[in-house]
N, C-alpha and C positions, 0 to 999 in steps of 0.2 A: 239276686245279689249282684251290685256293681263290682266290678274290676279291684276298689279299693276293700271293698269285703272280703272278696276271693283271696285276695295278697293279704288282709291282715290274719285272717284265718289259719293260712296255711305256714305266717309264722311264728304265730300264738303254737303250733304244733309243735314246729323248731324248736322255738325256746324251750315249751314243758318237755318237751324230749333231754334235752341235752343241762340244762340248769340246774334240776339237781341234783345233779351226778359227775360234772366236769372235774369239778374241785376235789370232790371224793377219788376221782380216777388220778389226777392229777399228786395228790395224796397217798394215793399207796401204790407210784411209777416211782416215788423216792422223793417228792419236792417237800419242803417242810414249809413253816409257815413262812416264813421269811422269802424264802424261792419261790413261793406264788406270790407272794408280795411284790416280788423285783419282777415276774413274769406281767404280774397285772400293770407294773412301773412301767414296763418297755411297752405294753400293750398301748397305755395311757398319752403315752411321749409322741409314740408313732401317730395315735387319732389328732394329738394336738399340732402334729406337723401337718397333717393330709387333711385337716379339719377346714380350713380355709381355701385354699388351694380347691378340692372336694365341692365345695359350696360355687364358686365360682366357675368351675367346671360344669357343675349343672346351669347355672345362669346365664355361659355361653352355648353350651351344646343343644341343653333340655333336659329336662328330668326325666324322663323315661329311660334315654340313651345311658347316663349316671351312672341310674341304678339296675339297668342293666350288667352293665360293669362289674357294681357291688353284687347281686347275684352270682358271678362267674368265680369272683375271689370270695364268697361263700362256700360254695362248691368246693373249690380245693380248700380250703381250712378243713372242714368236717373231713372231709376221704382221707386226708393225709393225720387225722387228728388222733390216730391211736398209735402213730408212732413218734408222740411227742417225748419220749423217755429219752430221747438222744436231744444234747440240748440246743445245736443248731435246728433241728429242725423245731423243737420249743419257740426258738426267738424267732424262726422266720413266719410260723402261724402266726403269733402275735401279730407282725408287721404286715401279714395278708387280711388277718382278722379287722383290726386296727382301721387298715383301707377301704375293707368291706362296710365297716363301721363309719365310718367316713362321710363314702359314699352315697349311704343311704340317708345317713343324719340331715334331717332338715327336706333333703330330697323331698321325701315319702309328702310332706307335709304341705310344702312351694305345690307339688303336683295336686291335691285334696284344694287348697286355696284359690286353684286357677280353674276348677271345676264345680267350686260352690258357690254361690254368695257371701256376699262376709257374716253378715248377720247370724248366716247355717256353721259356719268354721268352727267355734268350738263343739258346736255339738256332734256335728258329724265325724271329728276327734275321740270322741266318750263313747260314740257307737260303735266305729272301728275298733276301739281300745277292749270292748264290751266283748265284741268277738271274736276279737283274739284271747282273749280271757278265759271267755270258755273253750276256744281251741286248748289253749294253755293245760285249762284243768285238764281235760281228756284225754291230753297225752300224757301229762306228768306224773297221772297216776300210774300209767302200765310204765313209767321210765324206771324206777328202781327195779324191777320185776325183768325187763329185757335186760339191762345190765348186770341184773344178776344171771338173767340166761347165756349171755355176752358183754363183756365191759366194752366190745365194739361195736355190737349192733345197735344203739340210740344215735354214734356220730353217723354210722352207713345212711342210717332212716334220714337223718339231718341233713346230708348231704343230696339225696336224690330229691326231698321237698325242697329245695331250693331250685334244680335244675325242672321241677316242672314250674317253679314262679316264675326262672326266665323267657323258658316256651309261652305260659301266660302272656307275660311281658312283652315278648318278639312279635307275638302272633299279632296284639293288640293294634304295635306298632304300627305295624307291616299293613294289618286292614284301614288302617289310617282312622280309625272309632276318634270321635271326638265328643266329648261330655261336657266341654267348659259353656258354662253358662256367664262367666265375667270375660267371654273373648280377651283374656290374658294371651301377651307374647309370653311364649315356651322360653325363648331366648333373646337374650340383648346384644346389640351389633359393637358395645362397649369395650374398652382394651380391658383387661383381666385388671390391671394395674387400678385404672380407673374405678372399676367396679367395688376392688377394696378399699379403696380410698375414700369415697364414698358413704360404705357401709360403715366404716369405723369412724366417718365423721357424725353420719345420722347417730351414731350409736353415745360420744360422748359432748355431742350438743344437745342430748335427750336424758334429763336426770330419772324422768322414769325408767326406761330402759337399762340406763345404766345401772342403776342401784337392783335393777330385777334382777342381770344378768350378774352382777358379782356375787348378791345374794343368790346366784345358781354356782357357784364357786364353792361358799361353804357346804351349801349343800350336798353339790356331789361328794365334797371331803367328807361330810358322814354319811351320808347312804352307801356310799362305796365299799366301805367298813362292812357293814350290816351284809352286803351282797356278795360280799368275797367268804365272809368268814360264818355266814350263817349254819352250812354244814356243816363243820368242826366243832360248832358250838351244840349243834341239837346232839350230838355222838356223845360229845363231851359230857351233857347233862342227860344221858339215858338213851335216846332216841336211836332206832334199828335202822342201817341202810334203806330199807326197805318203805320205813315210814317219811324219807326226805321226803318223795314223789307225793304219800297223804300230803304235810304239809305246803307242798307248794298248792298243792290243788286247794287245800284249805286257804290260802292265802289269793289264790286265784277266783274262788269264791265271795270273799272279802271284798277285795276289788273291784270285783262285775256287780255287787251290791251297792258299795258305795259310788262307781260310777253311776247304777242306775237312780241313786238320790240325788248326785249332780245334774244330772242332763235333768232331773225333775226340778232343780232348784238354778237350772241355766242362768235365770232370769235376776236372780237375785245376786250370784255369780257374777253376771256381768257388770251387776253395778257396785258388788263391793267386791273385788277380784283379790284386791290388797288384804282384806278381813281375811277374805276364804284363805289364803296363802298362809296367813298368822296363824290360823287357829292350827291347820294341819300339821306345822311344825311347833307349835306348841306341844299337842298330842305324841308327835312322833318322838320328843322330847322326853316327855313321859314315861312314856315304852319304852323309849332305849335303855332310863335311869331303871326303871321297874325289873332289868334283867340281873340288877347286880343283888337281887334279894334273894336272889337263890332257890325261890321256888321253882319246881322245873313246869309244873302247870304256864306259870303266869308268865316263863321263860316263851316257853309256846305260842302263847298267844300275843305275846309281845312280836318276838320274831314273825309270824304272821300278817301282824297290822302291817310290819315296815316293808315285809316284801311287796304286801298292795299299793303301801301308799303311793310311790312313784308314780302307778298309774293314776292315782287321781291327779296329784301334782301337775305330769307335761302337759296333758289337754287345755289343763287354766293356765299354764304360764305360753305355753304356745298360742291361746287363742287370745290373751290377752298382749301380746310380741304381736300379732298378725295384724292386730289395728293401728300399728304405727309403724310399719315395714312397708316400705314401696316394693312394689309387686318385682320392677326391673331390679332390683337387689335382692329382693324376698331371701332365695337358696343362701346365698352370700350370709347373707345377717343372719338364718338360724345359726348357717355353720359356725358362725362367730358365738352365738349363744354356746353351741356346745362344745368351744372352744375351750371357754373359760371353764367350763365343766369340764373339760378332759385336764386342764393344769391343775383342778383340784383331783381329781383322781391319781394324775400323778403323786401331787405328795402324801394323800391317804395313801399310795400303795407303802413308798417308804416307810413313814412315820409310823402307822400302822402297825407293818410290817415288825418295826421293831419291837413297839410296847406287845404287839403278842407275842413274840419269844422273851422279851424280858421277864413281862408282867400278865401274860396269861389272857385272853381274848375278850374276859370277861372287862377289864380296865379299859382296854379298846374298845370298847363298847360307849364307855361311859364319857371317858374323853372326847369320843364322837358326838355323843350328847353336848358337851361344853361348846363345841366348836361350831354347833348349827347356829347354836343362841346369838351372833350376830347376823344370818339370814333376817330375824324376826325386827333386828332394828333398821337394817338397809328398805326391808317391805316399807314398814314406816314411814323412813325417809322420802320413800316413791308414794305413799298415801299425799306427802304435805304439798306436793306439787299441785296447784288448783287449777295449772291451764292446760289440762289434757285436749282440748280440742282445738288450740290456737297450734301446740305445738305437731296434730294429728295435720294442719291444716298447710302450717311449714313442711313439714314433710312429701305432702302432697305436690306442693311445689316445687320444692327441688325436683320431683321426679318427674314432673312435666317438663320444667326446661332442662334437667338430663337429655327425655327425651327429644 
């Protein structure tokens, strides 16, 4: 196993540890739905401040040094995470979480891109994604189970697998290991200033990209929904503390399935990326409407689908973003990709926030559904563009006489 196997693994653990049980802890510390709503708002505001800023940090520094960083405000989020009942320290995890969150967005990925070929990029995305996956399940089944032996011991666990990714990480540094096979510069001798200037011109002189990345705007506004609020909802319709952890692993299962039909279907991926993107939300469209029928079966399995779909999702919209990202801005422009997805996040916390106390999670649900269905006309829009390789080729060039 490379270096990016070892780090997706260990936080495919993270997450299944702590995911499905946060909100539940969160939930009976006194927060209601509304108060995670506005906790997930401040979380969302804070990524979309440090989102850019974060991106260019790594483009000056390097990616490793980053996300080193983000590893350390990892570490304190979890340790300090079971005393978030006091709500100063609620807002300031957020603001460290947020950073963390930041930090590594895009990082992880700029780092993967300067070490493969391009051609390799998405898939070795789907394979990383694959196992963390199954890290994911592995843990997320014994998480209900340790939190019910302790509502603190899953953030304690959280918190030390992070502090051995940064030893990982240091160690790597420090041996000076080098894997890139595109001899990419780590960093650009560019002013910060310049760097974003840059990326947001690449970003709206490019109508593919740009219709990709706002269509990640609606998206995040309903998958954010589904991620916040899917534990309240399985309690809601029947489901034991205990069975969150099944379902996530079932949903974790899902995902390492469908991912392993993408990477098998790479090829056809690459050339209709736009298709693959439609259909998925079409689908996820589907499932979301399918929860308001009240079966609590089809409740399941729906909720399920949405928790994996994600991970099919960023592998194809990040591997298709990497083909028309100059390498000197690369971290820059994911951050900006998930910029716009942190401002939809933002307003799913609110909006959200409110239809579930007015009108019950189930409506929020469904609203969420209405609100994806313009992703699927922006895809479109970035389908009718016919000079993808004039404008791959423009790009090309500005980053040469950048450089």
């Amino acid at each position: 196993m490379n270096i990016f196997s070892i780090l997706s693994a260990f936080r495919g653990i993270t997450i299944g540890l702590f995911s499905p049980i946060w909100i539940l802890y969160l939930n009976e510390q006194g927060f209601d739905l509304l108060a995670i709503g506005i906790l997930g708002a401040i979380f969302e505001i804070a990524r979309l401040v440090f989102e850019i800023p974060s991106g260019t940090l790594a483009d000056k520094m390097g990616v490793k040094r980053t996300i080193l960083y983000s590893y350390i405000c990892s570490i304190a989020v979890w340790l300090f995470f079971p005393f978030i009942h006091m709500v100063w320290v609620s807002v300031l995890l957020m603001l460290v979480w947020a950073l963390a969150d930041s930090l590594l967005s895009g990082t992880f990925e700029t780092w993967i891109s300067q070490s493969v070929p391009e051609k390799h990029f998405s898939k070795k995305l789907m394979k990383n994604s694959q196992i963390l996956i199954v890290a994911l399940i592995l843990s997320s089944i014994i998480s209900g189970h340790l939190y019910k032996y302790s509502p603190f011991l899953p953030f304690i666990l959280v918190a030390g697998i992070y502090a051995i990714m940064f030893f990982i990480v240091l160690l790597y540094s420090n041996k000076g290991i080098t894997i890139s096979q595109n001899k990419e510069k780590d960093h650009t001798q560019e002013p910060a200033i310049q760097i974003i200037k840059n990326s947001f011109a690449i970003i709206f002189s490019t109508r593919r990209i740009f219709s990709i990345i706002i269509a990640g705007f609606f998206a995040a506004l309903c998958y954010d929904v589904i991620m916040r609020y899917w534990q309240p909802y399985l309690i809601q319709i029947g489901a034991s503390k205990e069975f969150l952890g099944y379902a996530m692993a079932v949903a974790g299962i899902l995902a390492f399935l469908f991912l392993h039909l993408t990477i098998k279907l790479n090829k056809f991926i690459e050339r209709k990326t736009i298709l693959s993107l439609i259909v998925v939300e079409i689908l996820s469209i589907a499932f979301i409407f399918s929860t308001a029928i009240g079966l609590k079966s089809l409740g399941l399995i729906a909720i399920t689908f949405l928790l994996a779909v994600d991970d099919i999702r960023s592998p194809i919209i990040n591997g298709y973003l990497n083909k028309f990202f100059p390498s000197s801005y690369k971290a820059t422009l994911f951050s900006i990709n998930s910029f716009f997805g942190a401002a939809g996040e933002i307003l799913s916390g609110i909006l959200f926030g409110l239809i579930a106390i007015k009108f019950g999670i189930l409506n929020s649900f469904i609203v969420a559904g209405i609100l994806l269905i313009p992703s699927i006309f922006l895809y479109y829009n970035a389908s009718k563009n016919k000079k993808i390789e004039l404008e791959r080729d423009d790009l090309i060039t500005e980053e040469k006489d950048a450089i």
